[in-house]
N, C-alpha and C positions, 0 to 999 in steps of 0.2 A: 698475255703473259703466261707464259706455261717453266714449271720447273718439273726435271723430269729425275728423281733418284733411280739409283740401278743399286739393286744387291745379290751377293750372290759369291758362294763360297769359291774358297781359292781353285783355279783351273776350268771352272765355270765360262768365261769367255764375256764378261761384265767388261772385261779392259777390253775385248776388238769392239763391244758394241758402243763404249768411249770415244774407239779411231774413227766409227761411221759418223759419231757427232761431231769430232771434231775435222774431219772432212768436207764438213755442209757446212765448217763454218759457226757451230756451237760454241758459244765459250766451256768451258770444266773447270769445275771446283773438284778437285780429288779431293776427298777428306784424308787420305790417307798423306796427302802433302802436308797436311796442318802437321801430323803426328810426326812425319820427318822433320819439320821445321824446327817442331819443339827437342827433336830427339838431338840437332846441330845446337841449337841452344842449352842443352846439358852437354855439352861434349861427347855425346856416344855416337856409334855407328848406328845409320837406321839400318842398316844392314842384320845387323845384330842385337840392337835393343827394341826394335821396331814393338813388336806387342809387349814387352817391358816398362817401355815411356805410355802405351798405349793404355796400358791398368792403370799407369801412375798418375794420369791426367783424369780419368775417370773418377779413381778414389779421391783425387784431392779435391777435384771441383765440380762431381756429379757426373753419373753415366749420362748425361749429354753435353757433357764440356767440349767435345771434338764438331757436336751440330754447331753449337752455340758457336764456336770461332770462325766456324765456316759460312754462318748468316751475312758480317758483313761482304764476305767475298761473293758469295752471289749477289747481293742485293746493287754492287756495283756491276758486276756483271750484266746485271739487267736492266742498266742503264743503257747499255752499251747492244741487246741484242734482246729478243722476244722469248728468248726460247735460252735456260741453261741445265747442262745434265750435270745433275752431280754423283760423282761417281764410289761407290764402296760405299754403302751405307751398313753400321755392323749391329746395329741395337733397336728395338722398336719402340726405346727412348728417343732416340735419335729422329725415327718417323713422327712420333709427334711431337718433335721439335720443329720440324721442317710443316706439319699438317697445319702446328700452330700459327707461324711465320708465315704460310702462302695459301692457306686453306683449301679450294677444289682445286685451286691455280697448282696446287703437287700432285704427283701421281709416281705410284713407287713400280718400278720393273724388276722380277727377280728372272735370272741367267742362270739357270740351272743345268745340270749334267749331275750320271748315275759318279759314285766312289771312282769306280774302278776307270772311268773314262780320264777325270780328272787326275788319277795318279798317274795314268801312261800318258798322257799333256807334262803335265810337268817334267816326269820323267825325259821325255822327247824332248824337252826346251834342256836338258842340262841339267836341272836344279831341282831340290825338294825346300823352296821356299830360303830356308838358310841351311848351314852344315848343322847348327844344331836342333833342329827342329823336323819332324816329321811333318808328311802330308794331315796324317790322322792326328794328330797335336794340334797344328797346326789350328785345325777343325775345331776341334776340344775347346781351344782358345777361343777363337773369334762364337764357335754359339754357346762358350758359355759368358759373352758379352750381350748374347739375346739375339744374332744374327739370324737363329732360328724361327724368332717368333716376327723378326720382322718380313723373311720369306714369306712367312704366311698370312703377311697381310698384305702382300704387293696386289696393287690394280690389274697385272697383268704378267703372265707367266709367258718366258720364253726358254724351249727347250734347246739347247746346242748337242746335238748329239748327231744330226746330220753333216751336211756340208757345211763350210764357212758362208760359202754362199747365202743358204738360207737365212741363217743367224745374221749378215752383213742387209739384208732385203726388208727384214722386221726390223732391223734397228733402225735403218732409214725409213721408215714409212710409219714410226713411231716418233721419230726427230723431225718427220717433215708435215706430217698429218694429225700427229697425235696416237694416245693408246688405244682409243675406240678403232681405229682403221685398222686395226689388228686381230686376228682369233684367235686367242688366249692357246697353250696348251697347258697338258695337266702338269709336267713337271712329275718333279722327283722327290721324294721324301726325304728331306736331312735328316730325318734320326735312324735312316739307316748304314750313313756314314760312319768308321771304327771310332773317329771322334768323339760321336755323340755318345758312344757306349762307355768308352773313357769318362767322359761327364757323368752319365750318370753312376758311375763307380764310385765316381768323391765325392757325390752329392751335391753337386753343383745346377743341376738340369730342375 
């Protein structure tokens, strides 16, 4: 049994190393699905209340309320298959949520890329996440949910800054082999994201 998390801030490329698991045949828990779910169950757009319902689940029932929902769905999942990636992990509550639940059986993957790569990715897709939100907000939000400190405790760093290709080669040979068949790279510092700077201006960080 192997459970594999991936984190990894937005434009980072956590979602194609998702398409190579699900590819091969992985099942995926998005945790980011849980928070749509809930966002259709109040009435809102996740579109638009996405990290709105996101704090609101948190504060009401614990910065790991989004692992905690997402336990039963992999646990069925891995009924069903040896191997589940679960994808977007945003807090290092959330890691040991998951460390607590499957112990060595988890292994965290952070999907890293510099700022400025990740704002000309999005940019290129069309979008900066929603109309009201910036890249650098964006950021603000999710590390100051801790996404920061769960980067820094992932098993294994994967840098996207090359080709697709490369980043598409590690993620399968990490979904098919494991994190040890892998050689770690060093990765990218999020606090030097405009995000992080924003945090710690309101004292959030």
């Amino acid at each position: 049994m192997r459970v594999i998390g991936t984190v990894g801030l937005a434009g980072s490329g956590k979602g194609e190393f998702a398409e190579v698991a699900r590819e091969a045949g992985v099942p995926i828990v998005t945790m980011g699905d849980v928070i749509r779910a809930e966002c259709r169950d109040r009435g809102l757009d996740p579109a638009d209340h996405h990290g709105e319902v996101a704090r609101a689940l948190r504060e009401e029932n614990g910065p790991g309320a989004i692992a905690e929902r997402s336990l039963p769905l992999i646990r069925e999942a891995l009924e069903e298959s040896d191997v589940v990636l679960v994808d977007g992990l945003r807090s290092d509550v959330e890691v040991d949520a998951f460390e607590d639940a499957f112990g060595d059986a988890f292994s965290l993957v952070s999907v890293e890329a510099p700022y400025a790569v990740r704002e000309e990715r999005i940019t290129d897709r069309g979008r900066d996440n929603t109309e009201h939100e910036t890249l650098a907000e964006r950021d603000a939000r999710e590390l100051g949910f801790g996404m920061g400190r769960a980067m820094d405790r992932a098993d294994l760093v994967v840098e996207n800054v090359d080709s697709l290709e490369r980043l598409r080669e590690r993620a399968h040979t990490v979904v098919e082999e494991g994190i040890d068949a892998v050689e770690p790279d060093d990765g990218f510092d999020w606090r030097e994201s405009p995000g992080a700077e924003e945090l710690e201006e309101v004292g959030e960080s």
